[in-house]
Backbone bond lengths (Angstrom), bond angles and torsions (degrees), N, CA, C in turn:
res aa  C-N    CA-C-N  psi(-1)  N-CA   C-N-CA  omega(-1)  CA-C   N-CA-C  phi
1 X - - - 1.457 - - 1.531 111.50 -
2 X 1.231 126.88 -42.76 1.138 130.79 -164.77 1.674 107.15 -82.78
3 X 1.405 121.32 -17.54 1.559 113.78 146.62 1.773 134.48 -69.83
4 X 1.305 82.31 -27.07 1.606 99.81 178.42 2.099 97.91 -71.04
5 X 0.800 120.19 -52.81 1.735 123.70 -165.33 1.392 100.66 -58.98
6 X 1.714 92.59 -46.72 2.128 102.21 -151.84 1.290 85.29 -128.17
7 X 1.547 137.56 82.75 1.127 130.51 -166.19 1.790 111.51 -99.90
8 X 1.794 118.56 3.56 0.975 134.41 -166.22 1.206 98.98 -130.75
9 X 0.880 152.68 -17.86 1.772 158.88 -131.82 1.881 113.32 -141.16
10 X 1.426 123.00 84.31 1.674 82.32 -173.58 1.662 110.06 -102.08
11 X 1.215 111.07 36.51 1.565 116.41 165.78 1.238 98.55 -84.41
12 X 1.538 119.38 -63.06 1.516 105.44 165.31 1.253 159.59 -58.91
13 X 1.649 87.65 -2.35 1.805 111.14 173.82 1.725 80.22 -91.84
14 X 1.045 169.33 -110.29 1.375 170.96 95.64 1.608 102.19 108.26
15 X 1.442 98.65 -75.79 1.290 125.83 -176.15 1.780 113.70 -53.94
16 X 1.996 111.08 -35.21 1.143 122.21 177.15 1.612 104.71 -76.71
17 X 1.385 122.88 -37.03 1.244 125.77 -162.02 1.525 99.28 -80.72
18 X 1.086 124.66 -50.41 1.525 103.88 165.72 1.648 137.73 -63.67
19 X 1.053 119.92 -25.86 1.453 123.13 141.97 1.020 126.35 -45.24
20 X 0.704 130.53 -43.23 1.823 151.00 -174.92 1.598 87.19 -70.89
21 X 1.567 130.56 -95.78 1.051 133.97 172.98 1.829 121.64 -14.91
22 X 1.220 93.67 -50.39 1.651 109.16 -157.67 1.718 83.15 -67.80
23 X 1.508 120.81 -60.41 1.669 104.45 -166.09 1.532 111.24 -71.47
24 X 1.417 118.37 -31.70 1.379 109.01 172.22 1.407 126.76 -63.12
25 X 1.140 132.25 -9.68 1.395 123.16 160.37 1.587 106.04 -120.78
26 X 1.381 125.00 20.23 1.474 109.29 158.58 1.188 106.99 -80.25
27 X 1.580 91.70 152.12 2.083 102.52 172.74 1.017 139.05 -61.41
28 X 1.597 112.77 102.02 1.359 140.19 -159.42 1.231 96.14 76.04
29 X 1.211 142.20 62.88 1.669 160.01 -179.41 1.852 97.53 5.07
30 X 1.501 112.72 68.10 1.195 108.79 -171.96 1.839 80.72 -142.55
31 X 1.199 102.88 122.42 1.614 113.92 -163.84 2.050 91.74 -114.43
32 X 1.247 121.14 104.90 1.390 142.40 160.32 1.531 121.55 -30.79
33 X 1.421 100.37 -55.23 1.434 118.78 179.65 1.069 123.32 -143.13
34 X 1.113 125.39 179.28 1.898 126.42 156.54 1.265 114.53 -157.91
35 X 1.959 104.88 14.42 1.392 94.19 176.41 2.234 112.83 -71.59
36 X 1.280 108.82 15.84 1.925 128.08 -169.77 1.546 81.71 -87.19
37 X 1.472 126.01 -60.36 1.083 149.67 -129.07 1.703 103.09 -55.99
38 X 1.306 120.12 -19.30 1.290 134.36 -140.09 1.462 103.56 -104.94
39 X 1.385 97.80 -34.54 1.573 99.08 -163.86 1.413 99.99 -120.35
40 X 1.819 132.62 -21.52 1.029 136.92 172.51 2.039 118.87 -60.01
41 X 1.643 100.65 -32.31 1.308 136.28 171.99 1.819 122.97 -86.31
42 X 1.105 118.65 -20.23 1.595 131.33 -173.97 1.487 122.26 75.84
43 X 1.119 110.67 17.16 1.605 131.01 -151.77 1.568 117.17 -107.74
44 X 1.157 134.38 125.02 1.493 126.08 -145.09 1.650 85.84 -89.70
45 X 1.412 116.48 147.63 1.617 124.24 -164.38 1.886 86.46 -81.81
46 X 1.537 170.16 30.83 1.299 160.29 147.08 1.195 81.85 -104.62
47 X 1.576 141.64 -28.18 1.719 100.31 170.79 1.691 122.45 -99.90
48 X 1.313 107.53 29.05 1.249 109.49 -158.16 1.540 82.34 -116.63
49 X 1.503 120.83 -30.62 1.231 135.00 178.70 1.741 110.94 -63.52
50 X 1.458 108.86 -55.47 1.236 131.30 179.86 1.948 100.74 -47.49
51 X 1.249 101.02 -59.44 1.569 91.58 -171.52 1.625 108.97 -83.99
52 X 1.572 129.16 -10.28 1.163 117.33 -157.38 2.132 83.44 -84.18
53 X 1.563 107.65 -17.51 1.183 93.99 -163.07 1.717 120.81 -98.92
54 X 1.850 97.89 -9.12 1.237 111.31 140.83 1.543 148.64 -50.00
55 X 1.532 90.20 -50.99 1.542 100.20 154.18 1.285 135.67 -45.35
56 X 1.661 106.77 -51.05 1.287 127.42 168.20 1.452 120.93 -38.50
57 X 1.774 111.03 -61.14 1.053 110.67 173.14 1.561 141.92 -84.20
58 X 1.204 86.99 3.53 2.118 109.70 160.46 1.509 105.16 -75.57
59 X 1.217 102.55 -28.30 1.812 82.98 -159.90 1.306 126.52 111.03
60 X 1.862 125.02 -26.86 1.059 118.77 146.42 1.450 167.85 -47.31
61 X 1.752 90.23 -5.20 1.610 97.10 167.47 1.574 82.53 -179.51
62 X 1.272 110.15 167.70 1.114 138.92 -145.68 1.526 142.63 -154.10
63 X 1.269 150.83 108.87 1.279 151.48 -143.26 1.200 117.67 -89.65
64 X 1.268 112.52 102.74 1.519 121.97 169.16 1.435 124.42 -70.11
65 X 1.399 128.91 105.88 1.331 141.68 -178.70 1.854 111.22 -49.86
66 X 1.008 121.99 144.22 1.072 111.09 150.89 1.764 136.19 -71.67
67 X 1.246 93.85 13.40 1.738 88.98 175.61 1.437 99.29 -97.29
68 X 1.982 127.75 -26.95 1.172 101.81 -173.39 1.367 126.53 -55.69
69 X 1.274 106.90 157.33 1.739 109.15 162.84 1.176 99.76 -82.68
70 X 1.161 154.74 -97.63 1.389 154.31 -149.39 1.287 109.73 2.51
71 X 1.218 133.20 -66.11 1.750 145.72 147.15 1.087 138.04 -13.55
72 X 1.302 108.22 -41.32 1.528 135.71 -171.48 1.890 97.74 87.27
73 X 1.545 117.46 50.29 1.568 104.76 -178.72 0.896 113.35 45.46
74 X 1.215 154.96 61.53 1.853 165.48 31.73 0.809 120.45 20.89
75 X 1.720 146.66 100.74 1.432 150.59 146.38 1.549 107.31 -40.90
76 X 1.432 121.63 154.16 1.306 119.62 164.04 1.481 104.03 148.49
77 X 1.352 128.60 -166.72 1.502 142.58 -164.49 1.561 112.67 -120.94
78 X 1.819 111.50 137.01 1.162 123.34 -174.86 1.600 104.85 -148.89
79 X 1.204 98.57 152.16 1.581 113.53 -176.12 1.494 104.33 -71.05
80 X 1.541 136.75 135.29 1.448 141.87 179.13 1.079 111.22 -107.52
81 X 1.610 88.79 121.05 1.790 97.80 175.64 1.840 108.41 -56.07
82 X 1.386 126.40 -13.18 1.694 101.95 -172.81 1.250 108.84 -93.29
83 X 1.016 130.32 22.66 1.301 126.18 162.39 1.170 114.17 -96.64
84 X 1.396 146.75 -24.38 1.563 166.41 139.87 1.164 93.17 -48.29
85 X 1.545 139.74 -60.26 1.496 120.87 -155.31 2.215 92.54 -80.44
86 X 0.903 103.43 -32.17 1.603 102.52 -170.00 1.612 108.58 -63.63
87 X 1.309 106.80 -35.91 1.589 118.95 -172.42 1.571 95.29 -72.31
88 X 1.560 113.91 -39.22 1.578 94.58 177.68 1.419 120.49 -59.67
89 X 1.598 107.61 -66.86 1.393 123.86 157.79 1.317 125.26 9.29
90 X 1.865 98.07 -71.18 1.296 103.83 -175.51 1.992 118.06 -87.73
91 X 1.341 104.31 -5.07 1.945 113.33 148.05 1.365 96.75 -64.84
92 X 1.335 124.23 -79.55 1.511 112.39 -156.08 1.640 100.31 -44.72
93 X 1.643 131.69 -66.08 1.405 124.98 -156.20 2.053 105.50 -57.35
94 X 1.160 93.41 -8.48 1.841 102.61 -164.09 1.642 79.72 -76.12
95 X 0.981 102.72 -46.89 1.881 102.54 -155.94 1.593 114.79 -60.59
96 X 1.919 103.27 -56.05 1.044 90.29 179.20 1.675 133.02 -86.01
97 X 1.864 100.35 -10.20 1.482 92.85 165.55 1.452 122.15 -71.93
98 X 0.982 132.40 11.33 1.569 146.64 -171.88 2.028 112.35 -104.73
99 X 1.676 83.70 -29.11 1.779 98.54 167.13 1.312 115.83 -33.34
100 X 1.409 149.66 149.41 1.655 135.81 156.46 1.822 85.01 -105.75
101 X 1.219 90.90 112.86 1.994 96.57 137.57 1.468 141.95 -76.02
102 X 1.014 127.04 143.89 1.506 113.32 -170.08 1.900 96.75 -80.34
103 X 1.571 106.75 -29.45 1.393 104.70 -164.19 1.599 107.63 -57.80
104 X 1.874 113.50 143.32 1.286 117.92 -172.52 2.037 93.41 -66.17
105 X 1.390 116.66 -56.56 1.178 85.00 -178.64 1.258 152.59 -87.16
106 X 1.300 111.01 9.16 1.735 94.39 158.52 1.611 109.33 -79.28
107 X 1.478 125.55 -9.62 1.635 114.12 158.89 1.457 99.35 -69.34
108 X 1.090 146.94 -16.43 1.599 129.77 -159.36 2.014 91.34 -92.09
109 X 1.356 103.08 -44.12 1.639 125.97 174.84 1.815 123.97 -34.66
110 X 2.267 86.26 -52.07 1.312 95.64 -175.70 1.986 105.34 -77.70
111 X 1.167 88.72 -45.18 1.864 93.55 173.20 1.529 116.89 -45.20
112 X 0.857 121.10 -33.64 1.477 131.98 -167.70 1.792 106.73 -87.18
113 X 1.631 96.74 -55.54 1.688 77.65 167.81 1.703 127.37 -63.40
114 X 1.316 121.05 -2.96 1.388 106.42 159.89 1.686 140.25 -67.15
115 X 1.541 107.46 -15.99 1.406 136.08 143.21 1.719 124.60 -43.81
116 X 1.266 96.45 -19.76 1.960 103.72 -176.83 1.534 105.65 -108.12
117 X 1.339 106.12 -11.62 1.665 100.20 -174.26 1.406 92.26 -95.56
């Protein structure tokens, strides 16, 4: 994964792989901080920022408020289920737009959406 995101960069493949690491084995994979993360890792804290906020906006993990309960009212970082449910999603839509129908029109359907791109 972390070639796929930062496929040019490997501070940020670096920087992703310890995040990644750090919440998957924190307790109850609920990671507190990461301002440790920076210097425990060798990694300058604006690129640790850069990918924690990439992540963020994929969908792969996610910011826990301190008002939830779930936590016990604890701010900090957790892995998001919609990035798992989207990755399925988008297997299932891969699969069946990839289907061949015999019917002429969803061939008349698929031809036609090349007109919208």
């Amino acid at each position: 994964l972390a070639r796929i995101f930062f496929p040019d960069n490997r501070n940020h493949q670096r920087a992703f792989v310890a995040l990644w690491l750090e919440i998957k084995y924190a307790d109850r994979q609920f990671l507190a901080s990461t301002t440790d993360l920076a210097s425990r890792y060798d990694l300058s804290v604006r690129t640790l920022e850069i990918v924690r906020a990439k992540l963020k906006k994929l969908g792969l993990i996610k910011r826990i408020s301190h008002f939830n309960p779930t936590h016990g009212y604890r701010s900090g970082w957790v892995f998001s289920p919609r990035f798992r449910s989207a990755l399925s999603a988008m297997s299932t839509a891969l699969a069946s737009a990839s289907h061949v129908t015999d019917l002429p029109l969803d061939q008349e359907k698929d031809k036609a959406s090349l007109q919208f791109i």
